[in-house]
N, C-alpha and C positions, 0 to 999 in steps of 0.2 A: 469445668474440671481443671484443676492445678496441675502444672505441667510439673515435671519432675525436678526438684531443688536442685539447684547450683551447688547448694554448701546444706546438711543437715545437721544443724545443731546436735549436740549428744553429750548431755550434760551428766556425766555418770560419776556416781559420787567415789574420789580420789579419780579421776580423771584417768584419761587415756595414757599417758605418758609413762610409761610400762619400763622398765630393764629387761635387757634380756641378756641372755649367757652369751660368752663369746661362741664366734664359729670356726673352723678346718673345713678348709679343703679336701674332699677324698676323692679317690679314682675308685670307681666299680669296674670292676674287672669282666669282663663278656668276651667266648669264642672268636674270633676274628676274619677265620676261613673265608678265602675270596676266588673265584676264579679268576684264574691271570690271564686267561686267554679268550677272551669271549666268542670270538669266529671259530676256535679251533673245537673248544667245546660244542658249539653249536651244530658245527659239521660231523663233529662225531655222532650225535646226537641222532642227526638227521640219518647217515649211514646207517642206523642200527635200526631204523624204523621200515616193518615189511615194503615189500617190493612197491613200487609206483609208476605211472604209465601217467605222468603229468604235460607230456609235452601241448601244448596249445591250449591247456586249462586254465580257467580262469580259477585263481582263487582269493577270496575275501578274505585279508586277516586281521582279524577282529583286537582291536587296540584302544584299552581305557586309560582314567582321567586321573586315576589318584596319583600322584606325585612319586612313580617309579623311576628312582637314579638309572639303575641299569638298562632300562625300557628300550630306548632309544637302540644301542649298539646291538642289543638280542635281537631288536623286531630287523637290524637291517642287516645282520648277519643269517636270520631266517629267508631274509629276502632274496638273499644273493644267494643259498643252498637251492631255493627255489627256480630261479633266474637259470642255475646254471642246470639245470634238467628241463629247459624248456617251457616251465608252467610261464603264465603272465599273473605275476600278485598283482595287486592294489590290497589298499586299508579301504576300511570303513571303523567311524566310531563307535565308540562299543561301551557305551557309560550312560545307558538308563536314560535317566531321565537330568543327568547332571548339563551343566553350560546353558541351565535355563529352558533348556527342551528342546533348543532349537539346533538347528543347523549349523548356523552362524557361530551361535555358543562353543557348540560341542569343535569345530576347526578350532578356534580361538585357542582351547584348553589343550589340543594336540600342540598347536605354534608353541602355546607356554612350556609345555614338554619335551622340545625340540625334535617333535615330528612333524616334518611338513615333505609336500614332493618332492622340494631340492636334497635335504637332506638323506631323506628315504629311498630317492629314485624313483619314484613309481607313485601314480596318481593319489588322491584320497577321493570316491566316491562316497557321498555322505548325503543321507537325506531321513525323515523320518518317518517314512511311511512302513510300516509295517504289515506283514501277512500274519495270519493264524497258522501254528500248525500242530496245536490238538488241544487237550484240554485237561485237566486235573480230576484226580474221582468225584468231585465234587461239581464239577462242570464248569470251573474257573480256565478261563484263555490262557496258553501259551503262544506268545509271541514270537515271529525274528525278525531282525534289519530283513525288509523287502532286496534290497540290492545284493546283501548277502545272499537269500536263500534263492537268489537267482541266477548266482553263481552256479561255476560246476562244484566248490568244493569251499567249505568254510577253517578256518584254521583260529582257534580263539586263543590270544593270548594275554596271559594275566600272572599276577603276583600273586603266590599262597601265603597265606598271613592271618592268624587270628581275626575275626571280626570284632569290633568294638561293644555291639549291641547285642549279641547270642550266642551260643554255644550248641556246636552240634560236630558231626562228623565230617560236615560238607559247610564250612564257613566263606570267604573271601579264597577265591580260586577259579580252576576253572569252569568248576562245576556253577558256582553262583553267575561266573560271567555266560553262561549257557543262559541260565535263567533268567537272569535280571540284565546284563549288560546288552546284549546284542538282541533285547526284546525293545531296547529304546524306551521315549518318554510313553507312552500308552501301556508297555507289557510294566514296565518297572512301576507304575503306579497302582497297577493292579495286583501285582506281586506285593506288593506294602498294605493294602486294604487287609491284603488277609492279619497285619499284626506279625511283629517281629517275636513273638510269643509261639508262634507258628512255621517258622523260618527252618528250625531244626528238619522240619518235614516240610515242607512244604520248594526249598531250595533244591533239593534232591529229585524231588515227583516230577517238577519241573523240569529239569535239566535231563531227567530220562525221556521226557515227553519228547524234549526239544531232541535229545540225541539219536531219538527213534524216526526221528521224522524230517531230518536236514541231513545232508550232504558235509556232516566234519569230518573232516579229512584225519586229523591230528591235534593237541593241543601245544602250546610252547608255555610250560611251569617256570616260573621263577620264584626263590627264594633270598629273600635278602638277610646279612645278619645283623648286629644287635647297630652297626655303623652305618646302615644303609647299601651296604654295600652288595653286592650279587656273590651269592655262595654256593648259589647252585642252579643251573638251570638243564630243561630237561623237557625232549619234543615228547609228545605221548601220545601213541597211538590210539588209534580212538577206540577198542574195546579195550583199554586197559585206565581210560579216564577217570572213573569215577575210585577206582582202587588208589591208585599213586595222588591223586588230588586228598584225598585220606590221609594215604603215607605222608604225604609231603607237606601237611596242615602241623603233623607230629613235629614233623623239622623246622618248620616254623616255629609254634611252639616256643620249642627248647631254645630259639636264638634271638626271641626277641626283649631288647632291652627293659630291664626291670628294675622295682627297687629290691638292697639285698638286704635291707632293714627289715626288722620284723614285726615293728609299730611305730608311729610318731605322733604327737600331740598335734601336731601342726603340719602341714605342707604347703610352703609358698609357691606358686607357680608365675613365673613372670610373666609367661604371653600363653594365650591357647591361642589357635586359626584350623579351621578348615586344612589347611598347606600341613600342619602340626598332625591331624588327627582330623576324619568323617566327626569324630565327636568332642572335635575344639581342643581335649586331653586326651588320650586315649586309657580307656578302660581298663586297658591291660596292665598300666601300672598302676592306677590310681584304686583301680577294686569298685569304682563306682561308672554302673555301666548309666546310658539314659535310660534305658528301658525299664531296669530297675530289675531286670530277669537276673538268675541264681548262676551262680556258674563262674564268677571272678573271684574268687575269695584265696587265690592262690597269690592275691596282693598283701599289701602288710595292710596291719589296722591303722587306716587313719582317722583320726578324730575330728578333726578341723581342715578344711583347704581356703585358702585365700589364694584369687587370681588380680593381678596387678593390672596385667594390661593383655590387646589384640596383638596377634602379627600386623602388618603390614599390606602383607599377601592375604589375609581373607578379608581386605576390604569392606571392614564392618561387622562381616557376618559373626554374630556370637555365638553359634550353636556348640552346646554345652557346657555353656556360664551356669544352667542349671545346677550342675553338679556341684559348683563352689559353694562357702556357706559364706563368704564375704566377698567382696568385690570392693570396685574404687571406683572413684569418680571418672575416672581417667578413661574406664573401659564403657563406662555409659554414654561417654559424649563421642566416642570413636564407633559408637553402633549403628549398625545401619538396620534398622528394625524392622525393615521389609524386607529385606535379604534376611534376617534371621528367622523372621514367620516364616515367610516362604518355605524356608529349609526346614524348619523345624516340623510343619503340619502337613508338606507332603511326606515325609517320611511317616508321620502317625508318632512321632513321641513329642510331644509340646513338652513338655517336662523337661525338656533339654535349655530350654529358652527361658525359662524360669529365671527372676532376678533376686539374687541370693540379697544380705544388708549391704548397703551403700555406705563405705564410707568414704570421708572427704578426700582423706589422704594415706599413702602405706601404713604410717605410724599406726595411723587411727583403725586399722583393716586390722592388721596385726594382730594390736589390744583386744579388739573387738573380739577377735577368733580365739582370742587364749582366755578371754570371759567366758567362752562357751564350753571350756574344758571345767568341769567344777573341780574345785581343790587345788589347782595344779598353781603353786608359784611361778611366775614367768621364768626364774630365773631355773629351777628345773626340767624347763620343759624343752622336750627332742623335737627339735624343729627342722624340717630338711626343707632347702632351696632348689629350685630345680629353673633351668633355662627354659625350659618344654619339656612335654614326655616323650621326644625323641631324642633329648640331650641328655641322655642319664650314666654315660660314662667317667663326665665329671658334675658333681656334685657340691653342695655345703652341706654344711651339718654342725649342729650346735653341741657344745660343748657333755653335754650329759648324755649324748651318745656314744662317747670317745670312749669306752668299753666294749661296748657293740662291736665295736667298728675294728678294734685291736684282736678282736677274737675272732673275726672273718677272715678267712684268707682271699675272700673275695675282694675286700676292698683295703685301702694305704692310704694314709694321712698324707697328706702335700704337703709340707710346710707347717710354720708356727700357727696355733692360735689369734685371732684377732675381734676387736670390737665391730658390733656395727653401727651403722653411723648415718643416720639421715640429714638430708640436707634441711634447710630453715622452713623449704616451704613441707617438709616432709615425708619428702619421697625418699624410700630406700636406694641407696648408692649401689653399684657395682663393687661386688667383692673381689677380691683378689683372684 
């Protein structure tokens, strides 16, 4: 079998060598609201939740992998409201089936997040052994961290946020870290068999099984806005979880960064990673989830995506290269394909790992994707630039958008007009 070409010829009649329109710089404008006070918040937070009799209680609190800026100060300011009434906290990890499955991994992924004993004060007991503690109407397992449910009192804390893969009323929060985080590598795997198709329901049935039959005490919500930032956070007692995890999916929602365009022929993306997006890009601006389930179309229409290159930080992994219709060479020799199987087939969406056209170089990536628009002269076509789909406050954008763009009051031109300009060997340059 022929290993995959260095260089693929692409002889297409008048060639790759394309014009394109000049581009601007725009700023997207998004909400910005921050908590300036994260202890102070927290402590209020904490006052406001019914009476508690913690003193000499052990309690777990349940702390995941996805790359939460504010994580760190919330979880040790929850620490210290607990500290100072007597309980004894520790963490346990609380992310499924991520860091490999194992132990090792899942500490490693806390280190990367700036959660460890020293910084936290207080132990991390972490291991993956799991209890059962009921089952679904269908007679599928619900899981919890063993160490957790043998605490006197579980506290789970998580970011509410859009899911990238589904749409339902209980997405990424604390309801799913009920279900899936803190059931570790065995529950999260079993959780995924059922299909992400099934998640709408099947996240929630879960999370009541798990909250009818475990010792959670409260949960600790975070919202972040459209800059990563922490806009909102919020202890929730535990009969009021499954309501404000709802409420507070809404508020998410509304702050996370988006495109304010309303179509483009083209979307460059320069890096996806894992660190960027669970789906390399995130669904939420792009409109194209892996799943391929209904429910993103509150994105603009895009017609074409080209991705240029990986982060850094996901170390290979490609998962959801799928989604592109063109790719580079550049992102195929930085792959690590056993981390992207990996990722991609326990989750149940292979479709994510899919290898969009290979070309040699940006130029040729470009071309390629503005052939696949039929009719569209290059030199017409609305093409937006984007850093990642977490960078979408500043933007490019090609000149036949410069209408659009003056009639939003969301978004401001930067600056003049400019060419783009590749270098010899063909790689798209940094714009201004």
């Amino acid at each position: 079998m022929a290993a995959m070409p260095d260089h693929i010829p692409i002889p297409m009649p008048g060639g790759l060598d394309v014009d394109l329109p000049q581009f601007v710089k725009v700023r997207q404008h998004f909400a910005n609201e921050v908590v300036d006070d994260v202890d102070a918040a927290v402590a209020a937070s904490f006052a406001a939740l019914p009476e508690m009799d913690l003193a000499g209680k052990r309690i777990a609190i349940g702390v995941g992998s996805r790359g939460i800026g504010p994580q760190p100060g919330v979880v040790r300011a929850v620490i210290n409201e607990l500290k100072k009434v007597d309980a004894v906290p520790f963490i346990v990890p609380t992310m499924g089936s991520h860091g490999g499955g194992t132990v090792e991994g899942q500490l490693g992924i806390l280190t990367e997040y700036g959660i460890t004993e020293e910084s936290m004060g207080v132990p991390i007991e972490a291991s993956m052994d799991v209890v059962q503690v009921g089952t679904l109407s269908d007679g599928w397992p619900v899981y919890c961290d063993r160490i957790a449910y043998e605490a006197d009192y579980i506290v789970p804390c998580n970011r509410v946020k859009p899911h990238t893969d589904f749409r339902g009323t209980h997405e990424s929060g604390l309801v799913k870290m009920m279900a899936i985080g803190l059931a570790k590598h065995k529950g999260a795997e079993a959780l995924h068999r059922q299909g992400f198709a099934r998640f709408a329901e099947v996240i929630p049935e879960s999370g009541k099984v798990f909250l009818d039959n475990t010792k959670t005490l409260f949960g600790v919500a975070m919202v972040e806005n459209a800059f990563d930032q922490l806009m909102h956070v919020e202890l929730v007692a535990r009969d009021n979880i499954f309501e404000r995890d709802r409420e507070l999916l809404k508020l998410a929602k509304a702050n996370i960064p988006r495109f304010h365009f309303e179509a483009m022929d083209l979307l460059i993306v320069d890096q996806i990673g894992k660190n960027i997006s669970g789906s390399g890009m995130d669904p939420n601006a792009t409109g194209r989830p892996n799943t391929k389930l209904p429910g993103f179309d509150d994105a603009p229409d895009i017609h074409r995506i080209v991705v240029r290159d990986l982060t850094d930080a996901t170390h290979g992994n490609a998962t959801g290269l799928g989604g592109a219709d063109v790719t580079t060479q550049r992102v195929v020799r930085k792959m690590d394909w056993t981390a992207t199987y990996v990722n991609v087939v326990t989750s149940g969406i292979i479709d994510s790992a899919c290898t969009p056209l290979v070309a040699n170089t940006d130029r040729e990536a470009i071309a390629l994707a503005l052939r696949g628009c039929p009719k569209l002269d290059p030199m017409d076509a609305k093409i937006v630039r984007i850093k990642n789909t977490l960078s979408l406050s500043e933007v490019w954008a090609s000149a036949p958008l410069l209408e659009e763009i003056k009639a939003n009051e969301k978004m401001d031109i930067l600056g003049n007009a400019f060419d783009v300009v590749f270098d010899d060997e063909g790689t798209l340059l940094d714009f201004a």
